[in-house]
GUGU-506822 format. One record per residue (C-alpha): x, y, z. Coordinates in Angstrom, 2 decimals, always signed. Example, Ala and Ser with C-alpha at 12.3 -4.5 7.8 and 13.67 -1.06 7.14 Angstrom:
2
u,v,w
+12.30,-4.50,+7.80
+13.67,-1.06,+7.14
% end
This chain:
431
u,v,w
+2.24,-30.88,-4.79
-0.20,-32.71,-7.47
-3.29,-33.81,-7.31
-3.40,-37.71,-7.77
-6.13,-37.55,-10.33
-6.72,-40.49,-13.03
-7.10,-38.88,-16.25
-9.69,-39.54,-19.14
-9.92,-38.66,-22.91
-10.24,-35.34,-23.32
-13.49,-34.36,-26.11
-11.76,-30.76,-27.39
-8.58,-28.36,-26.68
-9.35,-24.89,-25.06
-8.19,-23.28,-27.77
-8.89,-24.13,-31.69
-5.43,-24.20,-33.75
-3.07,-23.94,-30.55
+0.20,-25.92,-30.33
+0.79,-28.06,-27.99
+2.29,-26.61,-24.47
+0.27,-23.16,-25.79
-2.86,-23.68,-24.76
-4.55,-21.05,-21.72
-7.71,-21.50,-20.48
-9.15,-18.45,-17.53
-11.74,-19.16,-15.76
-13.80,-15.73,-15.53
-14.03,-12.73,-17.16
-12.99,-9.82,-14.38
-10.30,-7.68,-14.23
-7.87,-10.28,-12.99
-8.67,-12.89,-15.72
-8.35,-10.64,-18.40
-5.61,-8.73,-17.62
-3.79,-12.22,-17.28
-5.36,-12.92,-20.89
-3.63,-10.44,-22.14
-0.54,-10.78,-20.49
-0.64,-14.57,-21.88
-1.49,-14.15,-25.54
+1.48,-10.96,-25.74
+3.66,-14.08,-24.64
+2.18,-16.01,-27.55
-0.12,-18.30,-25.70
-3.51,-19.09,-27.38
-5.88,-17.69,-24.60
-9.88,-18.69,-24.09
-11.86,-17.23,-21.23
-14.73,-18.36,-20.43
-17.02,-16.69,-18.52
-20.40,-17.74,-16.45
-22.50,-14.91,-17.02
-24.21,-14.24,-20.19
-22.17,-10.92,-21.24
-19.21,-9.50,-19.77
-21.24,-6.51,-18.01
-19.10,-6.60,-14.52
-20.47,-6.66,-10.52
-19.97,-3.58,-8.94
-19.80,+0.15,-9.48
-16.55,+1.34,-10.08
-12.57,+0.57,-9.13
-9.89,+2.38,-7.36
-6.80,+2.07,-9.72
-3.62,+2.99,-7.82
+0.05,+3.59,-9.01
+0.37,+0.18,-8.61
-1.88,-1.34,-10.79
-1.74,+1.41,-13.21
+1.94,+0.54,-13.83
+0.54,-3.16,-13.66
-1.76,-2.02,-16.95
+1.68,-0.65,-18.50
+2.57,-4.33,-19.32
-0.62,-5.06,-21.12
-1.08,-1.56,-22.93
-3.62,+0.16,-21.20
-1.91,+1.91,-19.07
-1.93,+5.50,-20.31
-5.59,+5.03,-21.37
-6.64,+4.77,-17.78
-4.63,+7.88,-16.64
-6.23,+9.55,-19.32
-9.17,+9.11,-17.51
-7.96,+10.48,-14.28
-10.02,+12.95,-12.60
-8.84,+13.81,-9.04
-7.42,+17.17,-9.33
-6.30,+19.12,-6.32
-6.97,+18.74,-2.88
-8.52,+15.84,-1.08
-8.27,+13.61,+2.49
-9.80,+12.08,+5.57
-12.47,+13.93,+7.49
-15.35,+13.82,+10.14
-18.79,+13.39,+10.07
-19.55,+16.85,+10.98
-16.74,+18.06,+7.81
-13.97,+18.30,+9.92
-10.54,+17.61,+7.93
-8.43,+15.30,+9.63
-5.83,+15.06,+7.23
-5.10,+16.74,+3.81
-3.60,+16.05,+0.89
-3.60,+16.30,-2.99
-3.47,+15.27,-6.45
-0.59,+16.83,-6.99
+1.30,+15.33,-3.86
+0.64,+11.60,-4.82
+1.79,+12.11,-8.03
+5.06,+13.44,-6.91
+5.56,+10.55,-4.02
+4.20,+7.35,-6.02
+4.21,+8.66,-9.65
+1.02,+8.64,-10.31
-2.57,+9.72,-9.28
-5.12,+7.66,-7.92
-7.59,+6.90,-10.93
-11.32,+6.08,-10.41
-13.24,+4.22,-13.12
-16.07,+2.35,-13.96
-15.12,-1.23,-13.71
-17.21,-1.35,-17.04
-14.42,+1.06,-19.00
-11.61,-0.92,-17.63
-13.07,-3.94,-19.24
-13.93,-2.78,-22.10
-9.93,-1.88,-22.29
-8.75,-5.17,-21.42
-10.76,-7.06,-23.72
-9.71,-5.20,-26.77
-6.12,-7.35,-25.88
-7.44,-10.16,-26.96
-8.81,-11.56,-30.26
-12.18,-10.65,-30.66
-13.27,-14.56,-30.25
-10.57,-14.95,-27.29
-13.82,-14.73,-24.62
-16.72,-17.12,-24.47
-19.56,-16.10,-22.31
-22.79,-17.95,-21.16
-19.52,-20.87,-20.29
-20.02,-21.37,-16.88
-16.58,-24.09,-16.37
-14.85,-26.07,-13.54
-11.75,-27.74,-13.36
-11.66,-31.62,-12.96
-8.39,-32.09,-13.09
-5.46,-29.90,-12.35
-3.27,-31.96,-14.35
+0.91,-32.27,-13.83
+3.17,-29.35,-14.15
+6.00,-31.00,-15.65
+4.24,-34.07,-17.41
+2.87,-33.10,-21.00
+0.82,-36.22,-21.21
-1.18,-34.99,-17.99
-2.88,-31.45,-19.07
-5.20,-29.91,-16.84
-8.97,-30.47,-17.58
-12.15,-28.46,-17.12
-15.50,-29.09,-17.76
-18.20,-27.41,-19.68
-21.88,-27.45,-20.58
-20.81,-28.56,-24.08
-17.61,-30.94,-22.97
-14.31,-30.90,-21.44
-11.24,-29.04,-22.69
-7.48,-29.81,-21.53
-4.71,-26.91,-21.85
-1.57,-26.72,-20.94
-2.19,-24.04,-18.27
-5.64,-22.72,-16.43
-5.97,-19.49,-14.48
-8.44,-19.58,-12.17
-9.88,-15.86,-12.02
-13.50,-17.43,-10.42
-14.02,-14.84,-7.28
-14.27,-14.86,-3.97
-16.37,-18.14,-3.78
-14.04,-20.72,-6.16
-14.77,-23.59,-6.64
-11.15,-24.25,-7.93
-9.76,-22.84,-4.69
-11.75,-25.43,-2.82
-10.69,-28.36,-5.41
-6.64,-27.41,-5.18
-6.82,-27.14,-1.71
-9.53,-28.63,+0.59
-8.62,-28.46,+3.55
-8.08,-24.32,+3.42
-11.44,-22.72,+5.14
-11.57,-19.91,+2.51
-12.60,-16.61,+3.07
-14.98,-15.25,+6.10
-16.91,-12.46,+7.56
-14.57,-9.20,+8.13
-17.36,-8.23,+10.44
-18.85,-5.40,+8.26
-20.95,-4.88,+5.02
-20.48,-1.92,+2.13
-22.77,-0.08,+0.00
-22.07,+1.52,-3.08
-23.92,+3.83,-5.30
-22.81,+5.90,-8.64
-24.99,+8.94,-9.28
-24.31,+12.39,-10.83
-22.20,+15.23,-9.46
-24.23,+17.63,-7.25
-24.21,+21.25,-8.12
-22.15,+21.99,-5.54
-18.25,+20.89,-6.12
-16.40,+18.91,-2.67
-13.37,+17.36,-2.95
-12.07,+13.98,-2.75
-12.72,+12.62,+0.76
-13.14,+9.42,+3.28
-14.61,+9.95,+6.32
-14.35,+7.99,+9.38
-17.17,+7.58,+11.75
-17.89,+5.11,+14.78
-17.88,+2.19,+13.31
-19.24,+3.46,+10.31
-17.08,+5.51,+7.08
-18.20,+7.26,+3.82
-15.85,+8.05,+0.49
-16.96,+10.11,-2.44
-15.23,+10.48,-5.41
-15.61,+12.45,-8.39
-15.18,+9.74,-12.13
-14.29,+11.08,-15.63
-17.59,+11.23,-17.41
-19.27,+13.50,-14.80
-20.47,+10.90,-12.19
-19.98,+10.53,-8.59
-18.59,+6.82,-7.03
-19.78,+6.92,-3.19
-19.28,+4.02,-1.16
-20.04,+3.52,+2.77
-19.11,+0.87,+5.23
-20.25,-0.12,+8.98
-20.05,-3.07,+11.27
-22.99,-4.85,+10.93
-24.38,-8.52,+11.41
-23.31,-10.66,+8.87
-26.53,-10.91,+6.18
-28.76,-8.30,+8.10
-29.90,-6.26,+4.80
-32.34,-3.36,+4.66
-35.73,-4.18,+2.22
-34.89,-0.32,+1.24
-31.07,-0.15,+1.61
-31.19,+3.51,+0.69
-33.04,+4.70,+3.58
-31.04,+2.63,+5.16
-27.96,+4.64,+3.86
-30.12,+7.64,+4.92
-30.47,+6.80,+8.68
-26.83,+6.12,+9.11
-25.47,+8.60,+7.05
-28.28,+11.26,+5.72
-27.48,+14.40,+8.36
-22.77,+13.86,+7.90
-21.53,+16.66,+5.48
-21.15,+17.67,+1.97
-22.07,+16.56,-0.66
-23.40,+13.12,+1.33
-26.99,+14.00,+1.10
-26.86,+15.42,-2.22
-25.88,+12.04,-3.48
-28.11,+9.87,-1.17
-31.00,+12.83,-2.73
-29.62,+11.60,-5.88
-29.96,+7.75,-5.96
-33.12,+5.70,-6.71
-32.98,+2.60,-4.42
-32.26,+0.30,-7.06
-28.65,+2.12,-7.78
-27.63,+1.06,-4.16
-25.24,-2.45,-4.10
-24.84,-3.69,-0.43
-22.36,-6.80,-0.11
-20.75,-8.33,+3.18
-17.07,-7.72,+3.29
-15.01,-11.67,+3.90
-11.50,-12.11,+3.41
-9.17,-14.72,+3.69
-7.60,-14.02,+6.88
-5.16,-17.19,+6.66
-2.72,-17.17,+3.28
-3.19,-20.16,+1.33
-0.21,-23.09,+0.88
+0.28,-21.76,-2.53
-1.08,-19.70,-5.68
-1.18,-22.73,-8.06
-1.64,-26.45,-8.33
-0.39,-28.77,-10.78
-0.79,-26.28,-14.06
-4.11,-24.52,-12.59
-2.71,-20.63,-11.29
-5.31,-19.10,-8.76
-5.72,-15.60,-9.00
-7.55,-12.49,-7.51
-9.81,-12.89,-4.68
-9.82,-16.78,-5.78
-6.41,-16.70,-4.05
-6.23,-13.53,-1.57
-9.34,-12.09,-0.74
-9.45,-9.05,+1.25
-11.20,-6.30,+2.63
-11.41,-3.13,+0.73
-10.19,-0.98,+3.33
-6.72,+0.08,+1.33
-8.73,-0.35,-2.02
-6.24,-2.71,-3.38
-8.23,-5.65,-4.25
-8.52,-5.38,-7.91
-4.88,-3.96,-7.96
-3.52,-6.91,-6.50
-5.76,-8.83,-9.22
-4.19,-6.81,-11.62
-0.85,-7.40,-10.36
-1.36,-11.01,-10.23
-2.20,-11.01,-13.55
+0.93,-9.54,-15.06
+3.25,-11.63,-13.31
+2.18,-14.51,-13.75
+2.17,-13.85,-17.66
+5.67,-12.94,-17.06
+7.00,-15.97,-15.73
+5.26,-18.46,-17.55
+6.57,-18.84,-21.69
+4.29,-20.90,-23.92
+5.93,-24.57,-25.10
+7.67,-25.09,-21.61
+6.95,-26.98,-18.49
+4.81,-24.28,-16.53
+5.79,-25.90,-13.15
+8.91,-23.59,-12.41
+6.99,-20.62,-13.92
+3.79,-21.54,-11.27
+6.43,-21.66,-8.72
+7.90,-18.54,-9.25
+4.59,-17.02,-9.81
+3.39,-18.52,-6.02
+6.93,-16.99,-4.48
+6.48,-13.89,-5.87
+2.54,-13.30,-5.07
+2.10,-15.24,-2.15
+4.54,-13.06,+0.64
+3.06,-9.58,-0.87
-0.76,-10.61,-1.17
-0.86,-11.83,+2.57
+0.81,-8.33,+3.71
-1.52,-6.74,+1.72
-4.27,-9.00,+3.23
-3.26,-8.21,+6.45
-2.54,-4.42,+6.30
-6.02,-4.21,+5.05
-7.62,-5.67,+7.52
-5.75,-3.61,+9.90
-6.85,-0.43,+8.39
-10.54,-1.29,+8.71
-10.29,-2.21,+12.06
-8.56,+1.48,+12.73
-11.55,+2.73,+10.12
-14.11,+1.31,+11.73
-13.59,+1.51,+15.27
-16.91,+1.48,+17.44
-15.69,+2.96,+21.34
-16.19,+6.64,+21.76
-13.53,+7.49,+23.45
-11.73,+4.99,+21.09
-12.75,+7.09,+17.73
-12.14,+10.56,+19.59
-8.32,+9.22,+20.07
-8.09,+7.54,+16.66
-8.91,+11.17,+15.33
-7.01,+12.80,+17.63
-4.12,+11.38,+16.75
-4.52,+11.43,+13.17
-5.39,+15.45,+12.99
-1.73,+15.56,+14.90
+0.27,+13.41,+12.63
-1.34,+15.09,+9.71
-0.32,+18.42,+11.16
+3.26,+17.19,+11.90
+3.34,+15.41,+8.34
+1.07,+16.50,+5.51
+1.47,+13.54,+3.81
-0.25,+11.27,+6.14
-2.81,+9.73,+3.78
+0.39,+9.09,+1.48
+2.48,+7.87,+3.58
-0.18,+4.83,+4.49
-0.17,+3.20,+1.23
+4.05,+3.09,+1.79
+5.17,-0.67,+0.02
+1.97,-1.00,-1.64
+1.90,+1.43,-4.41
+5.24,+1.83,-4.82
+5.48,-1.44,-6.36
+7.11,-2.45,-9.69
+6.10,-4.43,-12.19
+8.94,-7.27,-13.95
+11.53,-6.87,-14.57
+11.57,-6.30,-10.50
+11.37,-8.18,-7.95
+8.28,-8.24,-6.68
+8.68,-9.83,-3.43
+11.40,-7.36,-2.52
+10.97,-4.66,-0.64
+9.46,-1.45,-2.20
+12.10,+0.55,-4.53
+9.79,+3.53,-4.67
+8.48,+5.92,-7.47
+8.93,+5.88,-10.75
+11.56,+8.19,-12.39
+9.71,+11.20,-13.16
+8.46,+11.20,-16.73
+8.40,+7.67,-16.87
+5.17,+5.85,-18.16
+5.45,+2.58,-17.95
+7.25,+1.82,-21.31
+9.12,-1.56,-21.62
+12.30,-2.17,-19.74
+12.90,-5.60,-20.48
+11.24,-9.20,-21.86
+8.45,-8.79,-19.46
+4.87,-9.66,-21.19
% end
């Protein structure tokens, strides 16, 4: 469906020296928007970002890469740099408050079931990785940018426009990377209600590792949970959740991290001891809890949390951003009509974002469950299954991580793990 848009003069092209039917413009800077940068320019498409904020220093701590996205990063070359910095070794899993383990499992384990080992990273270093894709003057920042005008798919007189503090550029094709809150989102498609309130807020925090070594865990309270992780470079990434009002934050949100979760086990007051109240980010969790129509418009591709918002319950946001990223790159070659290449890119991204959507929402309700006798059953059960099944924890993320990047099908059904040795290398035209 297009827009019915008159069109003006356009004052510049997104992209100095680009051929016609080359021209990219994304619209922000994340992880999403540059990993489809560099997706797009290995095709040969002449790629600008622009980005609102001043320098490309992200929001937000750290990311949860899974086998998923890291096979994603395969496509654009920086896939093997991030496993590098892998740094869950041995064992790990769910627990209680009090240090109970609920379920166990390892390093070692996920590797062998989904290939890979779950990677935690500043989001910081994975930029920093993506941007060295692109040609160093590939990124514009301080370029805050909206689209006017989401142009025709399959007319080459009708590009899409966006506008700029210093004018309006046309391309051939515009990714819109712009968050949670887009304004693109809301121009391709009105009379969606976007994203809203999951019903609880998160905190996170990065400090160093205490003295004393834990491993890997997420605990589950009532209606409250805790994860700490161990990074790379010697730092810890903690994050904590709990059902709260929507916008009721602390004036101190680390004592307010202390009073929920200052007397639950090791090593969660050694890191709440460690942080100043400045390193603590609290944001209210919304996700889109109804799919949108479609991931593009005209020759304007939405992308990331701009198209599928969720909660970070299964940690897959930025892998799904990541995802999106590569295929659409993959279906879309520069000097052609993008319309069947947006189409393809919607069929393929729109049935596996919603499940994803809706699994995670699923697992924070389980997560966060507030009843007592509710939470003594939830844990119950899981303590059992774990028993019965080590691989519980595993076994959750079934026909997420196990995804494939092109040449698969994406929308199919999970074809499991890699081959064993494999990393990623290229199988076909892909990016």
């Amino acid at each position: 469906m297009e827009t019915d848009t008159t069109t003006t003069p356009a004052r510049d092209h997104g992209t100095s020296g680009g051929e016609p039917g080359h021209r990219a413009l994304v619209i922000g800077a994340g992880i999403g928007g540059l990993t489809a940068a560099a997706g797009l320019a290995d095709r040969g498409w002449h790629v600008t970002v622009l980005e609102r904020s001043a320098t490309l220093e992200p929001v937000g701590a750290a990311i949860s890469l899974a086998p998923n996205g890291q096979r994603a990063l395969d496509r654009v070359g920086v896939g093997d740099a991030v496993r590098d910095l892998a740094a869950w070794q041995g064992p790990g899993g769910l627990r209680a408050p009090g240090g109970r383990w609920l379920a166990r499992t390892s390093s070692e384990e996920a590797g062998e079931r989904y290939g890979d080992n779950l990677v935690l990273l500043q989001r910081a270093t994975l930029i920093d990785l993506l941007r060295t894709r692109l040609p160093e003057d590939a990124v514009r920042v301080d370029a805050a940018a909206e689209v006017v005008d989401p142009g025709a798919a399959d007319d080459p007189r009708r590009p899409a426009r966006v506008r700029t503090a210093t004018g309006e550029l046309t391309a051939d094709l515009v990714v819109a990377a712009d968050g949670i809150g887009s304004a693109t989102r809301g121009l391709l498609f009105p009379e969606h209600p976007g994203p809203d309130y999951a019903g609880f807020t998160t905190w996170r925090i990065m400090v160093p590792a205490p003295a004393e070594p834990f491993a890997p865990h997420e605990t589950w309270g009532r209606g409250t949970l805790w994860g700490s992780h161990p990074l790379h470079d010697g730092t810890v990434y903690a994050y904590a959740a709990a059902v709260a009002p929507e916008g009721g934050h602390a004036e101190d949100e680390r004592a307010e991290l202390l009073r929920r979760f200052g007397d639950w086990h090791h090593p969660v007051p050694a890191l709440l001891a460690a942080a100043a109240p400045e390193d603590v980010l609290r944001h209210d969790v919304r996700h889109m809890r109804r799919p949108l129509p479609a991931h593009h418009r005209g020759r304007v591709a939405l992308l990331g949390d701009a198209a599928h918002a969720m909660t970070p319950s299964l940690g897959q946001g930025g892998n799904q951003a990541i995802e999106d990223g590569v295929v659409l790159a993959h279906h879309l070659a520069p000097g052609t009509p993008p319309g069947p290449g947006l189409a393809a890119y919607s069929a393929d991204r729109l049935p596996r974002t919603s499940a994803v959507v809706a699994r995670a929402a699923k697992a924070g309700a389980l997560t966060l469950l507030r009843p007592t006798l509710a939470v003594r059953a939830r844990d119950a059960l899981v303590a059992t299954v774990s028993r019965l099944g080590p691989d519980l924890v595993l076994r959750s993320f079934a026909g997420i991580t196990d995804w494939q990047p092109p040449e698969r099908t994406y929308a199919a059904p999970a074809r499991g793990a890699r081959p064993e040795g494999h990393r990623g290398e290229d199988t076909g035209s892909g990016t």
